[in-house]
C-alpha angles and dihedrals in degrees: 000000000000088000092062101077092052079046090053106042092052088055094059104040089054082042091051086052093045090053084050093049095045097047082048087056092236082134099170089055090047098052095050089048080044100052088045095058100051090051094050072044099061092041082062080046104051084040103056124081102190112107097209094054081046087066096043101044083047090052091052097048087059090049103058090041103050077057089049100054085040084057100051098044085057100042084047091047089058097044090052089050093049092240116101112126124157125166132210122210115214111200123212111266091009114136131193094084110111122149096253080056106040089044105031090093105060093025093094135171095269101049108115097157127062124183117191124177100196112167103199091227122255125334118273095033111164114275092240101055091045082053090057093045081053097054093034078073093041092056091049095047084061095053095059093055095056088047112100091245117093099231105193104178134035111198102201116193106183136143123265116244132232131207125013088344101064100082099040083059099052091034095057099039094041081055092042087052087050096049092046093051084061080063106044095248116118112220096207110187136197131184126213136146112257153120103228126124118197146123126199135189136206104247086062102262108132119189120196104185114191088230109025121225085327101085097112125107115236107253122258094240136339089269100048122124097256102040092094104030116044083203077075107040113105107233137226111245104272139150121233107207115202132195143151138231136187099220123042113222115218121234 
């Protein structure tokens, strides 16, 4: 029983999110915000012994997820129709953003096949900041393995570098390919020349995001909350466009 008030504070806080996001009409985040709080709902439930808090908890879980299933008919009926589009504003200096947040909702248990098209930026760019570029897919590599679904191959379309640049490229993806084999996942890349930024997944879902996977400040210093945990990291003013299809073009 002393468990039930943290519960219970958690539900409502995910649930909170879930109403915002709903009333922002980022509907897949909200259902997935939704669809978290009824089930930290339902453990209060199963904790508490009070028959009248029964009712109400029991009230409430309806309630959301009368709003849920509302939500996804309507989210299904758009992607049928080819025209789901929803758009996140991300503000400057804002934090809270971090791959595992801004992807969680479309990366679902049945995704196996990932396309990014990542440029690197001009030629010449400085070797730190390329660094950083390096490390931004990386980090997004890695989220994808700790998501539930059991992503297999990686298709990477990015533009091959000149100068200085060009074997650090092909040393640190030729090292990344090798690291994700370990782990049963193929990096297959592709080189062109282009300015697009996008990422789809096989389940539909397509993210355009203004800045790419690039959208994260540089840290004050080495040892400044945010340089480890992207949670943390304050952003640069971007939008995220998403849409769905319902079939996934290969690169």
């Amino acid at each position: 029983m002393t468990q039930v008030p943290g519960m219970e504070t958690s539900a409502i806080s995910v649930l909170k999110r879930a109403v915002e996001l709903d009333q922002s009409s980022r509907f897949q985040e909200s259902l997935v915000c939704y669809q978290e709080g009824i089930q930290l709902l339902m453990d209060v439930l199963k904790a508490v012994k009070d028959d009248s808090k029964k009712v109400h908890y029991r009230q409430k879980i309806k309630s959301y997820m009368d709003r849920a299933e509302q939500i996804k008919v309507h989210v299904n009926q758009l992607k049928e129709e080819g025209k789901y589009h929803e758009q996140i504003r991300i503000a400057d200096d804002a934090t809270g953003y971090s791959y595992e947040v801004l992807f969680r909702p479309y990366v679902t248990e049945g995704v196996t096949e990932v396309w990014v098209i990542y440029p690197y930026t001009i030629k010449h760019i400085h070797q730190m900041i390329y660094c950083r570029k390096l490390y931004n897919f990386l980090r997004f590599c890695e989220m994808l393995l700790k998501a539930s679904c059991k992503v297999k191959r990686i298709h990477l379309l990015t533009s091959q570098e000149e100068g200085d640049n060009s074997s650090q490229q092909a040393s640190a993806l030729s090292e990344l390919k090798q690291s994700l084999q370990s782990q049963d996942v193929c990096l297959d890349l592709q080189y062109s020349t282009f300015h697009d930024r996008e990422i789809r997944f096989d389940n539909g879902w397509i993210i355009k995001i203004g800045r790419g996977l690039d959208y994260f400040k540089k840290p004050k210093g080495r040892f400044s909350i945010g340089y480890c945990d992207y949670d943390l990291r304050q952003c640069q003013e971007t939008t995220v466009d998403v849409f769905h299809s319902k079939h996934t073009k290969t690169l």
